[in-house]
DRENPA-3360 file (N, C-alpha, C; in nm, 2 decimals, always signed):
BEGIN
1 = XXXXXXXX = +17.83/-8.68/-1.53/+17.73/-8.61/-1.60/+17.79/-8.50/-1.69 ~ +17.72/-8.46/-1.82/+17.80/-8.31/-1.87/+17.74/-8.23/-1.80 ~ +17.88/-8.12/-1.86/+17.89/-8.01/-1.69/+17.81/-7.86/-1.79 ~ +17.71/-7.79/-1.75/+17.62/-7.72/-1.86/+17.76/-7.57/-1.84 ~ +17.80/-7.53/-1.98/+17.83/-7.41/-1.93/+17.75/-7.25/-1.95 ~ +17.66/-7.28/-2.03/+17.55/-7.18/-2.01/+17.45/-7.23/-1.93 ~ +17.44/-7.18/-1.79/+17.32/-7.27/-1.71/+17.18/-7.24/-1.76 ~ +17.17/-7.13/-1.80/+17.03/-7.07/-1.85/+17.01/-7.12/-1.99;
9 = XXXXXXXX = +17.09/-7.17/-2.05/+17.05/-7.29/-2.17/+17.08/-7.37/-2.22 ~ +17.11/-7.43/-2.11/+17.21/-7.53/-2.08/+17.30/-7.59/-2.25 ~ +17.28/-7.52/-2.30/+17.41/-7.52/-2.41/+17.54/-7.43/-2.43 ~ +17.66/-7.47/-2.44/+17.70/-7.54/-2.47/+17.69/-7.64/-2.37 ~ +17.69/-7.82/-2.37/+17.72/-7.88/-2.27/+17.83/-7.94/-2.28 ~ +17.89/-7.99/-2.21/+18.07/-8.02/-2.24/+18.05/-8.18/-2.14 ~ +18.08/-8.29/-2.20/+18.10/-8.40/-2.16/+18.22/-8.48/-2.14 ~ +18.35/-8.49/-2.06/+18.48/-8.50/-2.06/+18.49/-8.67/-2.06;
17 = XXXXXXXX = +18.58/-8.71/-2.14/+18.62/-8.80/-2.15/+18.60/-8.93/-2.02 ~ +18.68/-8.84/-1.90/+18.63/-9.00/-1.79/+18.54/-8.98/-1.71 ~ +18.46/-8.92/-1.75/+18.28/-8.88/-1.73/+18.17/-8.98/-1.79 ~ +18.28/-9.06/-1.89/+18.13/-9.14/-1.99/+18.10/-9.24/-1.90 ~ +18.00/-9.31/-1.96/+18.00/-9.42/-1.88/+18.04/-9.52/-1.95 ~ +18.08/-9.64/-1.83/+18.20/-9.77/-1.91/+18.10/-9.91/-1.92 ~ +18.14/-9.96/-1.96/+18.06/-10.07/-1.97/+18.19/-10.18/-2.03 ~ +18.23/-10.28/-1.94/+18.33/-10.39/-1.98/+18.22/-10.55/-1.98;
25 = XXXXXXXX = +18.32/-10.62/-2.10/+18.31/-10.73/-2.06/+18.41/-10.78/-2.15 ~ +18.40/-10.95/-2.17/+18.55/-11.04/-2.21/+18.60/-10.97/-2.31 ~ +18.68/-10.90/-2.32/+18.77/-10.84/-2.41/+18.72/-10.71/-2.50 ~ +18.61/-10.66/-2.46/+18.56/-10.53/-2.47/+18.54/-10.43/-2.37 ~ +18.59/-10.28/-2.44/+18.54/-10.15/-2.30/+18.47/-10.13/-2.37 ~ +18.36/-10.02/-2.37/+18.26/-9.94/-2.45/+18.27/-9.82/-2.33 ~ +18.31/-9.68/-2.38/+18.28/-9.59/-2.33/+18.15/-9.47/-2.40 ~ +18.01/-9.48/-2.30/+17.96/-9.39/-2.39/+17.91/-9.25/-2.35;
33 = XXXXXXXX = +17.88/-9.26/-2.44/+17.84/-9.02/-2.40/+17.68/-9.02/-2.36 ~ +17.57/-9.14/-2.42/+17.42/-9.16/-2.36/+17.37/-9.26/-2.27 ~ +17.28/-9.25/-2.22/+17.23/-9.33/-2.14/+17.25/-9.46/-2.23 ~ +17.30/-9.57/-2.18/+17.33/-9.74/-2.24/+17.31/-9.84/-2.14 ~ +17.21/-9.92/-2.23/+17.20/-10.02/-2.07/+17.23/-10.06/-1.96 ~ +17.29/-10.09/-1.87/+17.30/-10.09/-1.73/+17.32/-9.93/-1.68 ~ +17.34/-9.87/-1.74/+17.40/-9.72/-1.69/+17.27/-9.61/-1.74 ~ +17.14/-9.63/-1.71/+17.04/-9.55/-1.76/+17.04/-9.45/-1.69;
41 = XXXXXXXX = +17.03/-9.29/-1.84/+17.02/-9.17/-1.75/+16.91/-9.12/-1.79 ~ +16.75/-9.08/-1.74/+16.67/-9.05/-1.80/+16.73/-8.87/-1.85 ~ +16.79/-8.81/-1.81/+16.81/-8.71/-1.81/+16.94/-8.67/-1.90 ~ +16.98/-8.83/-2.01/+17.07/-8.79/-2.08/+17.05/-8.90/-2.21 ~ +16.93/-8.88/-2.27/+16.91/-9.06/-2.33/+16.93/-9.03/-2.51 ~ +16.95/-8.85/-2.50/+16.92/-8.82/-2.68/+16.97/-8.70/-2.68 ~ +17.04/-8.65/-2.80/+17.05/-8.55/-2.84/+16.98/-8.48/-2.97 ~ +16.90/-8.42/-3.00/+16.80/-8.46/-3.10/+16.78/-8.62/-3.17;
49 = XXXXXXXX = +16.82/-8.64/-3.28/+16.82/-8.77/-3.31/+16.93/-8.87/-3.33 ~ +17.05/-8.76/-3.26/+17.13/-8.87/-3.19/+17.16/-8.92/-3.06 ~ +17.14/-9.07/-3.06/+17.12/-9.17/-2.95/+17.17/-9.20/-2.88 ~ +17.34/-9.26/-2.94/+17.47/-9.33/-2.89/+17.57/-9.23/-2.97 ~ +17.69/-9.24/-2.91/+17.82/-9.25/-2.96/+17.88/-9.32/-2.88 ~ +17.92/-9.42/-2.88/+18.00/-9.50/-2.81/+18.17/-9.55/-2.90 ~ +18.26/-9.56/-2.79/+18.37/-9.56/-2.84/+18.43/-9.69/-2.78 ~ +18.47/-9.78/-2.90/+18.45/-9.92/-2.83/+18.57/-9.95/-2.88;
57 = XXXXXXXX = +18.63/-10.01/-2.76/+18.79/-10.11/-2.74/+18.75/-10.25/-2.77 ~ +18.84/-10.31/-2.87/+18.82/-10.44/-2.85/+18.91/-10.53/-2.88 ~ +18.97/-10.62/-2.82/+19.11/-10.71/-2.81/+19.12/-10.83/-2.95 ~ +19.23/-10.85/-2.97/+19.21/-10.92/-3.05/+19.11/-11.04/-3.08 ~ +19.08/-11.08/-3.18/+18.96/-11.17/-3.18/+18.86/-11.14/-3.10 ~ +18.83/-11.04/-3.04/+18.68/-10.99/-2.96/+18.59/-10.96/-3.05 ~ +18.44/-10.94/-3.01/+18.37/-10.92/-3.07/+18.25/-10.92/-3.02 ~ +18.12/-10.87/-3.07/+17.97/-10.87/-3.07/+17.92/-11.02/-3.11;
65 = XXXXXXXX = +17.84/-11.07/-3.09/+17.78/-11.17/-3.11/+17.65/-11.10/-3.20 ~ +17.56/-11.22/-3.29/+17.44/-11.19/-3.36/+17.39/-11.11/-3.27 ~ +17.34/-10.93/-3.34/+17.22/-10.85/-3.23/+17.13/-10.78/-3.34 ~ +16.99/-10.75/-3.29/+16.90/-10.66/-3.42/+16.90/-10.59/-3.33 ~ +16.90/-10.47/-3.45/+16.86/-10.29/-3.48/+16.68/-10.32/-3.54 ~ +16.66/-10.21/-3.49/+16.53/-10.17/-3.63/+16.51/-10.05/-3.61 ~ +16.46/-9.96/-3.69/+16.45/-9.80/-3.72/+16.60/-9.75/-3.65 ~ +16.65/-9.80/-3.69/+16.78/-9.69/-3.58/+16.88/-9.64/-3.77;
73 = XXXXXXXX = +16.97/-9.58/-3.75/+17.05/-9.55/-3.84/+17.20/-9.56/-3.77 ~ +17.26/-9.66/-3.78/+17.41/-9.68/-3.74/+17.49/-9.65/-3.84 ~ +17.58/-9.59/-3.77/+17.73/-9.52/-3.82/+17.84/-9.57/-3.74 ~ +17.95/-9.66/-3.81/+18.05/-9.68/-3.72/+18.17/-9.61/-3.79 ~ +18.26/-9.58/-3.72/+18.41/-9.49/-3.79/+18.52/-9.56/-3.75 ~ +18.63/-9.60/-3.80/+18.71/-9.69/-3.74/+18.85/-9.63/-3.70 ~ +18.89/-9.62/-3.61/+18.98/-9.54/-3.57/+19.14/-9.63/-3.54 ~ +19.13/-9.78/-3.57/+19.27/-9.83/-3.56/+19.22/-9.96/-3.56;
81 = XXXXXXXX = +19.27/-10.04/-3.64/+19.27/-10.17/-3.62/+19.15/-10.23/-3.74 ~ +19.09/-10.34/-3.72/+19.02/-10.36/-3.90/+18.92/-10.44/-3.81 ~ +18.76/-10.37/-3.84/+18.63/-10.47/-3.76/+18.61/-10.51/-3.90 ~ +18.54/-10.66/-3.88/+18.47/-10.73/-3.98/+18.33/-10.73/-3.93 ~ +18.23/-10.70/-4.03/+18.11/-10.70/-4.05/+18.04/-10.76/-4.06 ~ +17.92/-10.87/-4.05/+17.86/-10.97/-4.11/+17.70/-10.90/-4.05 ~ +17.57/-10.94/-4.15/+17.47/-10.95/-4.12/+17.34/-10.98/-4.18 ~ +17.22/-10.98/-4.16/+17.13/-11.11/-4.18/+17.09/-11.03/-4.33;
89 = XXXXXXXX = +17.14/-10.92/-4.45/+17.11/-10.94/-4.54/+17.19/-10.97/-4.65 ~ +17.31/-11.09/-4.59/+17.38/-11.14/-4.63/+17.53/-11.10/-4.68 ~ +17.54/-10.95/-4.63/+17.66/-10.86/-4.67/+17.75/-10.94/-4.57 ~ +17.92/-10.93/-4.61/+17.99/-10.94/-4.46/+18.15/-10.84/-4.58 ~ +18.14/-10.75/-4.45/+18.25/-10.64/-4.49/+18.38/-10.60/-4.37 ~ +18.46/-10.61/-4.42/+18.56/-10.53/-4.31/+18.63/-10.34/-4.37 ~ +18.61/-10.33/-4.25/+18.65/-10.15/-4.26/+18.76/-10.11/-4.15 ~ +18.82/-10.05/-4.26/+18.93/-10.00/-4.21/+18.94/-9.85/-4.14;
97 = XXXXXXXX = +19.05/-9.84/-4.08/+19.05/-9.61/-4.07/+19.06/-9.59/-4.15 ~ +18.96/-9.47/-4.14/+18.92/-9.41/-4.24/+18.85/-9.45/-4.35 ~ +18.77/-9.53/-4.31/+18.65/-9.62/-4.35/+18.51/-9.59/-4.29 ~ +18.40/-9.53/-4.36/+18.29/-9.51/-4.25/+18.17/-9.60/-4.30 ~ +18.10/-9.64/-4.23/+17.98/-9.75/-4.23/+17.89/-9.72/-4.17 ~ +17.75/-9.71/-4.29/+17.62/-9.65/-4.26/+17.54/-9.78/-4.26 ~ +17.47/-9.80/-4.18/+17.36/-9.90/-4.20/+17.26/-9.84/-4.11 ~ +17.11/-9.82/-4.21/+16.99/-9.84/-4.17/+16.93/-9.96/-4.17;
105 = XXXXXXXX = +16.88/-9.95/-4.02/+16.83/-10.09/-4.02/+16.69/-10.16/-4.02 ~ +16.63/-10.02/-4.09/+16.47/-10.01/-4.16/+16.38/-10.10/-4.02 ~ +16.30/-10.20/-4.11/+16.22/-10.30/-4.02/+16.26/-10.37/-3.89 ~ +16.43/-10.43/-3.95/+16.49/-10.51/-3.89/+16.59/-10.59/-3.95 ~ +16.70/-10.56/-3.88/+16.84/-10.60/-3.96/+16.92/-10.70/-3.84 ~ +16.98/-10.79/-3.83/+17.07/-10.93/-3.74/+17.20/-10.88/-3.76 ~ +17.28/-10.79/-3.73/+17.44/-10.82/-3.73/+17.56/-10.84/-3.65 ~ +17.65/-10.85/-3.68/+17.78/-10.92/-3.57/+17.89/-10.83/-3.61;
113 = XXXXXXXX = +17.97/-10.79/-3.51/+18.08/-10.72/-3.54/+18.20/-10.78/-3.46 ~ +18.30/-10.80/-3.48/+18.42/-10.87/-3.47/+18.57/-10.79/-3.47 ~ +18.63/-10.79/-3.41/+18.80/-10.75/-3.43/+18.82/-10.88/-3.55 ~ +18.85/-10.84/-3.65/+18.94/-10.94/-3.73/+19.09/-11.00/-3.76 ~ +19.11/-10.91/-3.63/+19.25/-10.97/-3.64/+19.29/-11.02/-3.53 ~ +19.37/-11.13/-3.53/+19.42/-11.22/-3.37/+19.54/-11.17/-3.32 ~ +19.61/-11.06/-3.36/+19.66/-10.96/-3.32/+19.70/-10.84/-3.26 ~ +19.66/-10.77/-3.34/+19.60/-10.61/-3.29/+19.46/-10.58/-3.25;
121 = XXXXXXXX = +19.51/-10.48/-3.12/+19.37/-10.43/-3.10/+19.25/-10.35/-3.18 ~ +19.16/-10.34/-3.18/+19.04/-10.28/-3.26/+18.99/-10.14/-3.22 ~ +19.00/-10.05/-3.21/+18.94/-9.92/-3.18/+18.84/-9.88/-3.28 ~ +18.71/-9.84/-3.24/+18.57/-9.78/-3.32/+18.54/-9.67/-3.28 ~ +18.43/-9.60/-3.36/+18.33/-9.49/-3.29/+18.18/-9.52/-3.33 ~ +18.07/-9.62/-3.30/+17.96/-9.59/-3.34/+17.87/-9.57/-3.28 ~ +17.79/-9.48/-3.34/+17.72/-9.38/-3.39/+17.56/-9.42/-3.40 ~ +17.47/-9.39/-3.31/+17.33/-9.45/-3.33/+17.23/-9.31/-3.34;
129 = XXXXXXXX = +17.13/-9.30/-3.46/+17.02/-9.19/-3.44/+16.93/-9.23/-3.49 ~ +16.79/-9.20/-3.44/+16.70/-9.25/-3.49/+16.67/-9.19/-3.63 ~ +16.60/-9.29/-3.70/+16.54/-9.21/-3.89/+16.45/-9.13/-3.88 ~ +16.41/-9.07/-3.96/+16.30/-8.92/-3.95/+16.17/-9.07/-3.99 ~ +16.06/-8.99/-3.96/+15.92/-9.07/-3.94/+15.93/-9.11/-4.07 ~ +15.94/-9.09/-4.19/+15.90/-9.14/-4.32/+15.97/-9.27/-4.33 ~ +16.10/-9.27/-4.26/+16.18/-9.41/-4.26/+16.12/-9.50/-4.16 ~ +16.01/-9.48/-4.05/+16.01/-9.61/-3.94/+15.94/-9.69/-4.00;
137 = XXXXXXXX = +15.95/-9.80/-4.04/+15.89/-9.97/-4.07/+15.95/-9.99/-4.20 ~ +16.05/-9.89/-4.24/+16.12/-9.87/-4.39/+16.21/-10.08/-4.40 ~ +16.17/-10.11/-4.59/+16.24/-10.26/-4.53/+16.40/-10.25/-4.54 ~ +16.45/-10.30/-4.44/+16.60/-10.26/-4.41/+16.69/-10.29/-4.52 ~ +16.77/-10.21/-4.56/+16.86/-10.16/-4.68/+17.00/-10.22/-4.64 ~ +17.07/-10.26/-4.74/+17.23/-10.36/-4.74/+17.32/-10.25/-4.66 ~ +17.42/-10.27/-4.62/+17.51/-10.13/-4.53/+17.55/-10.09/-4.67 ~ +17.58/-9.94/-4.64/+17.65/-9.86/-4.76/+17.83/-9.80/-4.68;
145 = XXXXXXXX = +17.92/-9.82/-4.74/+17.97/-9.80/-4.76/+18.07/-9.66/-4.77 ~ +18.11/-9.60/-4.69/+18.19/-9.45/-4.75/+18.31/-9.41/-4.70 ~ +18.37/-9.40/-4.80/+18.55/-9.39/-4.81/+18.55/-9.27/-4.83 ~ +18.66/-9.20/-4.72/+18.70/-9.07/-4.81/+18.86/-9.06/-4.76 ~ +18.95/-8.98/-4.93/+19.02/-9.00/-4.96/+19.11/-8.86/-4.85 ~ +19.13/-8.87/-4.70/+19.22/-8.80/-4.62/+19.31/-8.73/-4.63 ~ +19.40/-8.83/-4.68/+19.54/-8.78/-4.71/+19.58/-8.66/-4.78 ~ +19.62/-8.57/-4.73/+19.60/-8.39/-4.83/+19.52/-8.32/-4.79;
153 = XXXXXXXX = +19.39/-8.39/-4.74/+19.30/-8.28/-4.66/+19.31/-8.22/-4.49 ~ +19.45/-8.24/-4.46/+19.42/-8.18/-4.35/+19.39/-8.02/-4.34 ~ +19.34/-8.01/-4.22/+19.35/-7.87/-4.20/+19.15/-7.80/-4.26 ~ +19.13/-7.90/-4.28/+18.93/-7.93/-4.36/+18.85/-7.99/-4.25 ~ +18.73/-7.97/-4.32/+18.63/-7.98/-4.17/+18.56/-8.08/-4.34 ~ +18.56/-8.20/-4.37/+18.55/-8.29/-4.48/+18.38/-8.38/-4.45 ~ +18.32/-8.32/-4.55/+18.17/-8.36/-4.52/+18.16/-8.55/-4.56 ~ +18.14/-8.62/-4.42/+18.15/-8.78/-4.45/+18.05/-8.79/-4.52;
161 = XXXXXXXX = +17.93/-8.76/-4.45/+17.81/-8.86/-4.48/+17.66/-8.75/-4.44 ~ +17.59/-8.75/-4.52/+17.42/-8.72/-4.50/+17.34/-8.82/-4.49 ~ +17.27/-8.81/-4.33/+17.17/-8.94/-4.31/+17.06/-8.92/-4.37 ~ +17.02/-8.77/-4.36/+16.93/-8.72/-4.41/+16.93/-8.60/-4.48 ~ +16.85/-8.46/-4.53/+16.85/-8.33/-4.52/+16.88/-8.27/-4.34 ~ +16.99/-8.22/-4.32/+16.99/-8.14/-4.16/+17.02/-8.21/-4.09 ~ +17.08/-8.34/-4.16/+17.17/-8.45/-4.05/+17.25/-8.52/-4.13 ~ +17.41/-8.46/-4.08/+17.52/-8.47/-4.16/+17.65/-8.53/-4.06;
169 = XXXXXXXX = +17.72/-8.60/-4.07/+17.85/-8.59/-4.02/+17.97/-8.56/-4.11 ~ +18.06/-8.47/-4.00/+18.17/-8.46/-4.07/+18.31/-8.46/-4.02 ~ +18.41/-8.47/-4.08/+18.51/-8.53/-4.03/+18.64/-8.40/-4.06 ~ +18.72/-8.34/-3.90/+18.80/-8.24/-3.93/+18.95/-8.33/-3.88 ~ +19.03/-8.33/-3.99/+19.19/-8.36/-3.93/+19.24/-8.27/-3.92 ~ +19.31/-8.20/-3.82/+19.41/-8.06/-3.79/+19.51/-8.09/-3.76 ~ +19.61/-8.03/-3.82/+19.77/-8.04/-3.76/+19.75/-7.91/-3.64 ~ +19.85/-7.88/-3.61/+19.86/-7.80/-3.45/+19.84/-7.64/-3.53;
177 = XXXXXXXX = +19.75/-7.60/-3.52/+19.71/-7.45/-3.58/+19.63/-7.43/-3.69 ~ +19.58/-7.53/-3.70/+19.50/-7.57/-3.82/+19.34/-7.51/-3.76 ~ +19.28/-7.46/-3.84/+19.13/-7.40/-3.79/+19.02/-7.43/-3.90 ~ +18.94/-7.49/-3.85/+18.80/-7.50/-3.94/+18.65/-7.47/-3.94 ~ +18.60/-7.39/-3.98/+18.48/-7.35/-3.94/+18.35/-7.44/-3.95 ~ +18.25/-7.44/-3.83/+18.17/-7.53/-3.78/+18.03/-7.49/-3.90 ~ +17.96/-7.59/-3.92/+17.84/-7.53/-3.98/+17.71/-7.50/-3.85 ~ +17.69/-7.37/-3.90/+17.62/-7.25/-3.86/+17.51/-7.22/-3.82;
185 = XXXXXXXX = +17.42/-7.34/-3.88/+17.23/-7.30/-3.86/+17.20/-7.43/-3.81 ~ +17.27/-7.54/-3.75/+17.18/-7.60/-3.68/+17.29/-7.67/-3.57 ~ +17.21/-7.74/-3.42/+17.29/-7.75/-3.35/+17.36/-7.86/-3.36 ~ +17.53/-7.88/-3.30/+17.60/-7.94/-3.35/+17.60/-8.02/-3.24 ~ +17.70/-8.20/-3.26/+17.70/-8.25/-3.18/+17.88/-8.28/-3.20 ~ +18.01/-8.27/-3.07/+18.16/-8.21/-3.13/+18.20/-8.33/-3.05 ~ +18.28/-8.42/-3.12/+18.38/-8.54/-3.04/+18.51/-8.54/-3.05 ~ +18.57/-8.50/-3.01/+18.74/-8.52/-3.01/+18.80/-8.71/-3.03;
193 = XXXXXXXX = +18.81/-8.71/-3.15/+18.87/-8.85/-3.14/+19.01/-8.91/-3.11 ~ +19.10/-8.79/-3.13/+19.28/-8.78/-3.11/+19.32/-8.68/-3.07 ~ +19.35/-8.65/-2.99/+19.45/-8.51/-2.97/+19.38/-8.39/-2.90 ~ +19.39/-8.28/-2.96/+19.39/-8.18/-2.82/+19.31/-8.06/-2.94 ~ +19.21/-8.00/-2.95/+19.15/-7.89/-3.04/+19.11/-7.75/-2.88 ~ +19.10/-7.66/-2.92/+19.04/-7.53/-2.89/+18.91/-7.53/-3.01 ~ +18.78/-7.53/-2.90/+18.65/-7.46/-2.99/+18.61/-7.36/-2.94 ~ +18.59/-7.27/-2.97/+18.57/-7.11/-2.96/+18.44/-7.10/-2.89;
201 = XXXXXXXX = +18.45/-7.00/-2.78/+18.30/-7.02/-2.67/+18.29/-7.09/-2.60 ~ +18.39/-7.25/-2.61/+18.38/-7.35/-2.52/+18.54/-7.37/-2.43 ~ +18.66/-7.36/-2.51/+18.80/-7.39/-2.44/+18.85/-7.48/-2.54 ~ +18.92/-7.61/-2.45/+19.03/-7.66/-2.43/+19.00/-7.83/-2.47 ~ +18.98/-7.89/-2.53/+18.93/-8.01/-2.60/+19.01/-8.11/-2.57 ~ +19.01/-8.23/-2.50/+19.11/-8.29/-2.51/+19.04/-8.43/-2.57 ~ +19.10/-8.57/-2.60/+19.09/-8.70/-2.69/+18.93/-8.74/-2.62 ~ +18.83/-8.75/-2.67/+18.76/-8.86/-2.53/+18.63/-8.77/-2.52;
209 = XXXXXXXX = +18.65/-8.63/-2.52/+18.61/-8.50/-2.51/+18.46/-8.53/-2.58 ~ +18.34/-8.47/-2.59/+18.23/-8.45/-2.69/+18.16/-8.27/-2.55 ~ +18.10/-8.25/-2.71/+18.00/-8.08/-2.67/+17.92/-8.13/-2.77 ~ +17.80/-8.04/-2.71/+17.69/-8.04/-2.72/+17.61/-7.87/-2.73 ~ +17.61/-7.79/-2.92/+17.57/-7.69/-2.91/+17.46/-7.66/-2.94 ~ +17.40/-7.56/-2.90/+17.27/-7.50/-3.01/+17.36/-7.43/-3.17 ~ +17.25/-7.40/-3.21/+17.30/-7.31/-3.35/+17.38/-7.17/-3.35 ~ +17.48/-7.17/-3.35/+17.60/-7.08/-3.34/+17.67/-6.98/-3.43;
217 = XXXXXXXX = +17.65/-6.92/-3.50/+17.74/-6.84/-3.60/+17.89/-6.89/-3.57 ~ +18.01/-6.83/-3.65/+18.14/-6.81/-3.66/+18.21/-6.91/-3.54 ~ +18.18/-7.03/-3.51/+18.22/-7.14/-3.43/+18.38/-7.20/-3.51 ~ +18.46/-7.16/-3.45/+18.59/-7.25/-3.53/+18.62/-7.36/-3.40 ~ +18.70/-7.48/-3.49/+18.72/-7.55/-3.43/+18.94/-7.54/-3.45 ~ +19.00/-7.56/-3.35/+19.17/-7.50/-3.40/+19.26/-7.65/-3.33 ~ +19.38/-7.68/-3.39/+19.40/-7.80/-3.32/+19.54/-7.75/-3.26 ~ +19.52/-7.80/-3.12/+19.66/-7.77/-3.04/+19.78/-7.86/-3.04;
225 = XXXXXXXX = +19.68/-7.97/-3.11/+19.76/-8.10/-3.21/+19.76/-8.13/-3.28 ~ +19.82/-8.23/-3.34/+19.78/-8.32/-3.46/+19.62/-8.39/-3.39 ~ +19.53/-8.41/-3.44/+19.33/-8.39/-3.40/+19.32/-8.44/-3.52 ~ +19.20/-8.51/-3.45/+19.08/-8.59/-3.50/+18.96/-8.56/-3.45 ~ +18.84/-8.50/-3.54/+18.73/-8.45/-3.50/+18.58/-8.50/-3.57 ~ +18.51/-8.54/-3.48/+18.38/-8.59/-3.59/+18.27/-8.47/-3.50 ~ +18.20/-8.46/-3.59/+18.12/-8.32/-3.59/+17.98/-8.34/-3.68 ~ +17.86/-8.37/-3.59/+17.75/-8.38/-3.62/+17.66/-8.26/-3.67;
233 = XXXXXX = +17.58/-8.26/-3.74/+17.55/-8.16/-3.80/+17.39/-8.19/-3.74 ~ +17.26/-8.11/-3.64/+17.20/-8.24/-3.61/+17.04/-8.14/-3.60 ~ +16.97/-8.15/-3.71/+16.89/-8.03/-3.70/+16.75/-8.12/-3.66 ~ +16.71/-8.09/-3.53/+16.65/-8.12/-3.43/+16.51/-8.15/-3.49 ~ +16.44/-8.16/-3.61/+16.36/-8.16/-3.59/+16.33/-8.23/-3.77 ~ +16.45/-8.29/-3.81/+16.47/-8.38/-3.88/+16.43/-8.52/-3.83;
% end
């Protein structure tokens, strides 16, 4: 369970890496940070309107079989290895690191995701929140696509993607002393995806790691390594 370290509001919450819950099968782990099927927590199912982050292992040639979304907004980040995409509005994409994939899945959308390579393993991060009310029965839209250009930006807190107004993700790379400041007026949702960060108010961050804040002034995030950070921007009432 995350461990609250302000008990009287219960924010910040700090959720450690082999705290998530696992979920295996033929050539897939999924470790996640919310309540996920067999592993139901009524006491842990959302964080405003985000749902899942799940961080999914998967062996060569493994994969998802055909599944529908509807009203949800998926985000996958690819952290090693190359998933191929396919789904029922006839798109089929592969993404690489440093590749991010948005698909809203409006009404109702069929997709499949795959390791494409018979090779190498596949490492992901996706990402589920629900749409703000104007989007539910919305007719489902092709995935969009967003690249951004890393290399040079370390040491930035690099705005990926807006799902909406007040719901943003963003992506910090740090070399070892590298510091970036959090955005400020709404509560954030903090994942460590490589390496080791110090966030200010909270400690000691290590790979695997997610926090869970209210709205904070002067929040830096600092890397004790070479770090990888995705950082939700998640204004509760979006």
């Amino acid at each position: 369970m995350p461990e609250p370290i302000d008990r009287d509001l219960g924010l910040p919450l700090v959720l450690r890496a082999d705290d998530r819950y696992t979920t295996r099968s033929e050539g897939i782990e999924a470790r996640h940070c919310f309540s996920h099927g067999d592993h139901y927590d009524a006491a842990n199912t959302s964080f405003g309107p985000l749902v899942a982050v799940n961080d999914e292992r998967l062996a060569p040639g493994a994969g998802y079989e055909p599944h529908r979304h509807s009203d949800v907004e998926v985000v996958t980040w690819v952290l090693g290895g190359v998933l191929e995409h396919e789904d029922s509005t006839g798109h089929v994409g592969i993404i690489a690191p440093g590749e991010l994939q948005h698909l809203s899945a409006g009404a109702g959308v069929t997709h499949a995701e795959r390791n494409a390579s018979a090779v190498e393993p596949l490492r992901f991060i996706q990402m589920v929140l629900r749409p703000s009310r104007d989007a539910l029965g919305a007719a489902p839209q092709p995935p969009a696509y967003h690249q951004h250009g890393l290399l040079g930006a370390r040491g930035l807190l690099l705005h990926a993607l807006a799902v909406r107004p007040g719901v943003s993700l963003y992506v910090a790379l740090l070399d070892t002393g590298d510091a970036a400041a959090l955005p400020a007026d709404d509560p954030l949702h903090v994942h460590v995806t490589r390496g080791r960060v110090s966030l200010s108010g909270v400690g000691i961050l290590a790979a695997g790691d997610t926090v869970r804040m209210g709205a904070t002034p002067g929040v830096h995030i600092t890397g004790e390594a070479p770090s990888e950070v995705l950082v939700w921007r998640l204004r509760l009432t979006a």
